[in-house]
KOLDORO-337653 format. One line per field, with one value per residue: residue number from 1; residue in one letter; y, z, x of N, C-alpha, C in turn. Coordinates in steps of 0.001 Angstrom, whole numbers, padded with zeros to 6 digits. Each point is the difference from the previous one (the first is absolute). Layout:
// KOLDORO-337653
pos: c(NUM_...)
code: c(A_...)
n_Y: c(Y_...)
n_Z: c(Z_...)
n_X: c(X_...)
ca_Y: c(Y_...)
ca_Z: c(Z_...)
ca_X: c(X_...)
c_Y: c(Y_...)
c_Z: c(Z_...)
c_X: c(X_...)
END
This chain:
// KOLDORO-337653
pos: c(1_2_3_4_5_6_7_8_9_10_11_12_13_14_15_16_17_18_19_20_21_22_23_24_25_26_27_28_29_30_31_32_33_34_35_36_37_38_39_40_41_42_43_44_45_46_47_48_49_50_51_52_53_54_55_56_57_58_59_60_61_62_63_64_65_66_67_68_69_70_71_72_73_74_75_76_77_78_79_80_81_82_83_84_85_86_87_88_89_90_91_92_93_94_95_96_97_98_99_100_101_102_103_104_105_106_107_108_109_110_111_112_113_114_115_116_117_118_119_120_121_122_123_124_125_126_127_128_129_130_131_132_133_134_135_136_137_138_139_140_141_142_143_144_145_146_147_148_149_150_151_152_153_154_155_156_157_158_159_160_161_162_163_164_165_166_167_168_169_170_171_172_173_174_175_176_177_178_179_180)
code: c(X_X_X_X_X_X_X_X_X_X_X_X_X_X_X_X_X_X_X_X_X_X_X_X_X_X_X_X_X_X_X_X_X_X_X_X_X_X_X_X_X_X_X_X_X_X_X_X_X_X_X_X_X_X_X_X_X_X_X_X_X_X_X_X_X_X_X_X_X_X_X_X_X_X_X_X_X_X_X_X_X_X_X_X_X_X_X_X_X_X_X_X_X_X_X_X_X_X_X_X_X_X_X_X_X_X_X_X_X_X_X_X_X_X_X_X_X_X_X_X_X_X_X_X_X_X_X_X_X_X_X_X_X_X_X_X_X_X_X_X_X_X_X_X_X_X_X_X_X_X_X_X_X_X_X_X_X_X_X_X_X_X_X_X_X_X_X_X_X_X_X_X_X_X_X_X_X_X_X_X)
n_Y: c(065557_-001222_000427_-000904_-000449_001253_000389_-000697_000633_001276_-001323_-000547_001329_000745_000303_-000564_-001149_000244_000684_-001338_-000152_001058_000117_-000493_-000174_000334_000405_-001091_-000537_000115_-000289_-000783_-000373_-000087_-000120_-001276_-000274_000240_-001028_-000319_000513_000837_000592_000545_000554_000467_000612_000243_000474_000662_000319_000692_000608_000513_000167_000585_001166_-000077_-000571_000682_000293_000505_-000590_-000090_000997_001006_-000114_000458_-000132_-000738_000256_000810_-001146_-001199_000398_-000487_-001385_000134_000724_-000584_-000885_000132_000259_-001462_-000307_000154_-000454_-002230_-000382_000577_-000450_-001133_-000066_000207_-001001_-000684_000639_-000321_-000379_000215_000750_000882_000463_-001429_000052_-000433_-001282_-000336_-000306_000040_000658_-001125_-000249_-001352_000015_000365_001359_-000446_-001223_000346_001546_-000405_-001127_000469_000316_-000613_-000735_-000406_-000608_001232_000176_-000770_000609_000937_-000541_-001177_000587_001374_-000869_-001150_000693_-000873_-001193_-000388_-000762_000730_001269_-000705_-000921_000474_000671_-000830_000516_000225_000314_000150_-000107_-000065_000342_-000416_-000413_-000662_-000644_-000733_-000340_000072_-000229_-000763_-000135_-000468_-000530_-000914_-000500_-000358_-000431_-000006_-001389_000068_000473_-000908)
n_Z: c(066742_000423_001067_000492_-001092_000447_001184_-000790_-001305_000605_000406_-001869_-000220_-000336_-000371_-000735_001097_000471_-001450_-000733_001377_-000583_-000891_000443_000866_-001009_-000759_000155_000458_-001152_-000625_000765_000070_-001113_000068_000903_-000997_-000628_-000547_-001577_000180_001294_-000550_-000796_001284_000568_-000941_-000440_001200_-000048_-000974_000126_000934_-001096_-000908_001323_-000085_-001164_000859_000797_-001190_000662_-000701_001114_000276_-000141_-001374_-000825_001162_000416_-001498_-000064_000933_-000869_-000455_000291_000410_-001412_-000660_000939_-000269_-001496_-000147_000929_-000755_-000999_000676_-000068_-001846_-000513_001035_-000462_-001006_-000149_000770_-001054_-001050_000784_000144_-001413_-000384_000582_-000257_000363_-001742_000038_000490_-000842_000006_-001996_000370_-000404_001269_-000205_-000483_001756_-000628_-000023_-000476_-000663_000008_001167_-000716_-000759_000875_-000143_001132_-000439_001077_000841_-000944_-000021_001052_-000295_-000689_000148_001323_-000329_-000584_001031_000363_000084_000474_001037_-000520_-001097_000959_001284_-000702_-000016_001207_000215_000925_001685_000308_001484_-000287_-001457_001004_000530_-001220_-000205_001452_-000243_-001078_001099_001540_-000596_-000926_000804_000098_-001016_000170_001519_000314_-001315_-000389_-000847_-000283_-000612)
n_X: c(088721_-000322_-000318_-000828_000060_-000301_000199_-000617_-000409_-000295_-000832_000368_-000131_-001228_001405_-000349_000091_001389_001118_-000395_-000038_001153_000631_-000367_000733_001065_-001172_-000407_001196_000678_-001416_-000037_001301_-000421_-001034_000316_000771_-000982_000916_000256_001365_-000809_-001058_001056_000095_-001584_000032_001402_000264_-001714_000077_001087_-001101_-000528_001119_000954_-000952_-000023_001145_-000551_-000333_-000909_000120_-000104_001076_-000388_000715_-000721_-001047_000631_-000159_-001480_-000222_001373_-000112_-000769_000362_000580_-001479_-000753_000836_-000006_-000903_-000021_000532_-001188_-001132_000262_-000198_-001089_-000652_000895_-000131_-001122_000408_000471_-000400_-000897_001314_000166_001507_-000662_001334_-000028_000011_-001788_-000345_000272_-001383_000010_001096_001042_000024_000048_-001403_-000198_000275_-001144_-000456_000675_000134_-001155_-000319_000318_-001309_-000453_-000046_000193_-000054_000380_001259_000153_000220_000522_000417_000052_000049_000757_000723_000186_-000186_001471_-000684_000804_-001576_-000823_000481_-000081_-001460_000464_-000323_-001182_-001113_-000589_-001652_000550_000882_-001128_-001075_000739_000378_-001593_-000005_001112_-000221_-001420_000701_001005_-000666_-000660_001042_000497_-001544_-000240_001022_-000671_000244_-001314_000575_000608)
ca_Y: c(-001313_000060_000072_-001371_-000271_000781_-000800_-001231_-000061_000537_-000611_-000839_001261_000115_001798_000656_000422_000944_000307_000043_000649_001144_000376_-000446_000944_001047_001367_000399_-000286_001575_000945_-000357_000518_001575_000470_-000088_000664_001218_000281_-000502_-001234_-001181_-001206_-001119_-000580_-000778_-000975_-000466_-000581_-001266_-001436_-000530_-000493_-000935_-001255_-000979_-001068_-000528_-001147_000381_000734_-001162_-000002_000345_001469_000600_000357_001488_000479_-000551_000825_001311_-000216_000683_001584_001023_000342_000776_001683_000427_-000334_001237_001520_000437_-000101_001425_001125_000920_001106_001362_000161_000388_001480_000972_000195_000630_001311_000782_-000056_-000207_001365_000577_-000024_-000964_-000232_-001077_-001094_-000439_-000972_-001230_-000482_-001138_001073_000010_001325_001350_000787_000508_-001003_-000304_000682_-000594_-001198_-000117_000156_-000949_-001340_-000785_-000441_001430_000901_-001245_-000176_001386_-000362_-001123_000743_000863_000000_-001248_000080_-000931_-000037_000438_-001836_000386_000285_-001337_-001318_001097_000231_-000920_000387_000196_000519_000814_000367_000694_001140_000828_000210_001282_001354_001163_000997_001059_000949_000830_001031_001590_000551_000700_001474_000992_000805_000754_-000676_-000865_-000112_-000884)
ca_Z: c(000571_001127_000894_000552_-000898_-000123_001086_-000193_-000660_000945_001276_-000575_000010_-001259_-000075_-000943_000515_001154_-000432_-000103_001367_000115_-001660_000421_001583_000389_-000612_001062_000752_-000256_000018_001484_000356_-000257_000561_000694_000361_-000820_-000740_-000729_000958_001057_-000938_-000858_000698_001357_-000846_-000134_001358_-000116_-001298_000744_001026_-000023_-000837_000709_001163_-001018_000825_001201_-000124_-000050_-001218_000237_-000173_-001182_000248_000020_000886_000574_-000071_000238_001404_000795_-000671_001415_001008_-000662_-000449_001277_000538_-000568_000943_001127_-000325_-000251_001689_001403_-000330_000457_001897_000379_-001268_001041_001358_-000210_-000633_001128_000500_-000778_-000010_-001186_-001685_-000411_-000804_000477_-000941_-000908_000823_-000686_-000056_001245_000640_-000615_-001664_-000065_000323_001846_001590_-000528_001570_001027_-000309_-000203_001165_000306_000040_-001080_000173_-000175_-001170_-000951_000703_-000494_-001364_000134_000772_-001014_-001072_-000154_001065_000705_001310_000645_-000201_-001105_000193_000569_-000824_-001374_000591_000575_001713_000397_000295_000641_-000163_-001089_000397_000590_-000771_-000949_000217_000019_-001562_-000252_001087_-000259_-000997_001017_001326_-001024_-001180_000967_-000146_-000585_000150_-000977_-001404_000513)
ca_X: c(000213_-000659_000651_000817_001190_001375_000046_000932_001316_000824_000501_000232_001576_-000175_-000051_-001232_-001450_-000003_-000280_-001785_-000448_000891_-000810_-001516_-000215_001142_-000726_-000609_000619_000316_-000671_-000546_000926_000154_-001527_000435_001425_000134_001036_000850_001271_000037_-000790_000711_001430_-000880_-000799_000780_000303_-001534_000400_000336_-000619_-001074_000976_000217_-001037_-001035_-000663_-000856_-001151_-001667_-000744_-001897_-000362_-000005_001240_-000378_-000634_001587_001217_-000016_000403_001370_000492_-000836_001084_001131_-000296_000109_001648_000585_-000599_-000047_001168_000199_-000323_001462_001604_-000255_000061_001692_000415_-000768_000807_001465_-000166_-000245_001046_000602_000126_-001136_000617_-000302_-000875_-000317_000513_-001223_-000080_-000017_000594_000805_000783_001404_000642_-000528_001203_-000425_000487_001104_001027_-000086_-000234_001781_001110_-000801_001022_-000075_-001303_-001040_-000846_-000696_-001181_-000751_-000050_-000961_-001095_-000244_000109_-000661_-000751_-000071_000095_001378_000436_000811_001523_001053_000846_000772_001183_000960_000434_-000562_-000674_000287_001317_-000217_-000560_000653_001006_-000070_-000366_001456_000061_-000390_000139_001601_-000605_-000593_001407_000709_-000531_000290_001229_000579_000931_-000479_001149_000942)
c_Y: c(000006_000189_-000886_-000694_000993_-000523_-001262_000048_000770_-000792_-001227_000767_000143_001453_000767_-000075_001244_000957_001189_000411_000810_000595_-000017_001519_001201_000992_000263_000140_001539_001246_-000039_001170_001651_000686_000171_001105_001508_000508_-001281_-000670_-000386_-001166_-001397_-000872_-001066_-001304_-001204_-001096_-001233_-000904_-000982_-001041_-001378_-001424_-000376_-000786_-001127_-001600_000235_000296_-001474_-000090_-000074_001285_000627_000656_001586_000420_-000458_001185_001174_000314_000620_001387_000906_000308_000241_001036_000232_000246_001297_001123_000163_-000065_002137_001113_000228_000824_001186_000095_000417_001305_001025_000461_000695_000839_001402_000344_000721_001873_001030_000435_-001080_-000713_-001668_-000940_-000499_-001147_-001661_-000047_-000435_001552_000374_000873_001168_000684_000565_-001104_-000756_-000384_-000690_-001138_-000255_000165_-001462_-001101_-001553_-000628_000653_000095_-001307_-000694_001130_-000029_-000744_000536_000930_-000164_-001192_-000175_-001551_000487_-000414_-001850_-000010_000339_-000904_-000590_001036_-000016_-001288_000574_-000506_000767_001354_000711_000414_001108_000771_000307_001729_001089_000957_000272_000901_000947_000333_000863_001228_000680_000883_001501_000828_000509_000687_-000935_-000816_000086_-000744_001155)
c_Z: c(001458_001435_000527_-001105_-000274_001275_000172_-000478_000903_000946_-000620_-000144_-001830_-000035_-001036_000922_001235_-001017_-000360_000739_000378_-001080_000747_000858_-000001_-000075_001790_001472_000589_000061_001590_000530_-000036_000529_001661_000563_-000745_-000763_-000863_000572_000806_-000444_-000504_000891_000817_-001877_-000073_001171_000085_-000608_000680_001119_000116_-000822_000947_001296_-000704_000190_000774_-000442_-000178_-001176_-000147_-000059_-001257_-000236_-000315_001179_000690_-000023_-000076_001525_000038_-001196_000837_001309_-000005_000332_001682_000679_-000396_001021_001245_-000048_-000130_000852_000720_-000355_000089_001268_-000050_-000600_001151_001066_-000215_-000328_001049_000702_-000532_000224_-000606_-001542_-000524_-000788_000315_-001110_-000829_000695_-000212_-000035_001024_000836_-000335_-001376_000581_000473_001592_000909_-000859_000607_000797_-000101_000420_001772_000873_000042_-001345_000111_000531_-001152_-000707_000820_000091_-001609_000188_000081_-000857_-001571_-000790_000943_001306_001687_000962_000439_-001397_-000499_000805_-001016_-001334_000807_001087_001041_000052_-000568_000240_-000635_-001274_000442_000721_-001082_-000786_001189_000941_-000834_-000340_000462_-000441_-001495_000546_000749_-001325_-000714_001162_-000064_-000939_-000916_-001548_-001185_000603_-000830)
c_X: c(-000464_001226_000572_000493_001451_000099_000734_001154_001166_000732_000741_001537_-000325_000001_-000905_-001642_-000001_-000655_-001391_-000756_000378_-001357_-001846_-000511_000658_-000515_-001329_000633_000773_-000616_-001056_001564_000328_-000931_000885_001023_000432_001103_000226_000704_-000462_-001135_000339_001132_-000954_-000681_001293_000021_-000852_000688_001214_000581_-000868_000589_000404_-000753_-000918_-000144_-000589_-001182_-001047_-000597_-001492_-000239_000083_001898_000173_000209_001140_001264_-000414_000334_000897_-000223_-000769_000721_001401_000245_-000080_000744_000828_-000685_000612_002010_000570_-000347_001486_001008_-000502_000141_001565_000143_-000283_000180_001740_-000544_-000240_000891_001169_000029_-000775_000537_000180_-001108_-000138_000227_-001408_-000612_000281_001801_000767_000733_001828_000431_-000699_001238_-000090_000479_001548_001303_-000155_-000264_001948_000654_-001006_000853_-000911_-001684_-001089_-000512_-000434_-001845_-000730_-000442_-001188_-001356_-000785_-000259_-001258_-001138_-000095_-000453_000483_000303_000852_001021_000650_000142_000762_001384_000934_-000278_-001580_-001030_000049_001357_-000267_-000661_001222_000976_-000923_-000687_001064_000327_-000796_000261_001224_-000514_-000668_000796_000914_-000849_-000070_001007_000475_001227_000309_001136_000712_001421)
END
């Protein structure tokens, strides 16, 4: 079926034409993603997201443009988003880890810090919005406009939340301090 008739029907609230434009694109969309992102899940999570994205911007879109070429857009800047999402959690990882007691087995990198038996202990000595802005940061890779509107503060006052959670995690594996 042609594009600008699913289109329509999308913008009429015809859940069989989103559908159809799901079913149409999902095999290439995914497979742009994966190339991208070099994994299955995160593939299927930036293909998921496009789609989307693109249902609810789908009044915005120009119908003079091509809608293919529209939504490989946003899955392009998904998968980008994801990467540069995934550099900073490694940068954080990396930086704690370095820190971290040399008998101390490191944390996997795909998983949330919260199921690592390494930042566990010390997550637990973190005042509430430290460690939820250390979460954010690490886990989600948010950025610290990202963490305020989550947390309800400032700008300024989310950077400073996760970057005394990093410095009281480096003070605890200094000392010697980490089992709760």
């Amino acid at each position: 079926m042609d594009d600008a008739l699913l289109i329509a029907g999308c913008r009429e609230g015809k859940d069989d034409a989103f559908e159809a434009l799901v079913n149409k694109y999902q095999v290439s969309i995914l497979s742009m993603a994966w190339s991208l992102l070099g994994n299955k899940e995160d593939a299927q999570d930036a293909a998921q997201g496009a789609f989307l994205a693109a249902f609810s911007k789908l009044d915005s879109f120009d119908a003079s443009r091509s809608f293919k070429t529209w939504l490989f857009a946003i899955a392009w800047k998904d998968c980008l988003d994801m990467k540069r999402k995934e550099k900073s959690r490694r940068k954080y990882l990396t930086q704690a880890i370095a820190t971290m007691p040399g008998d101390t087995p490191p944390p996997r990198m795909n998983d949330p810090i919260e199921e690592c038996d390494t930042f566990r202990p010390v997550l637990k000595k973190l005042e509430a919005k430290e460690r939820t802005a250390l979460s954010l940061r690490i886990n989600e890779g948010f950025t610290a406009a990202e963490i305020a509107d989550v947390l309800g503060c400032a700008e300024s006052s989310a950077r400073v939340y996760v970057f005394n959670a990093i410095r009281k995690i480096r003070k605890i594996w200094k000392e010697g301090n980490a089992h709760v």
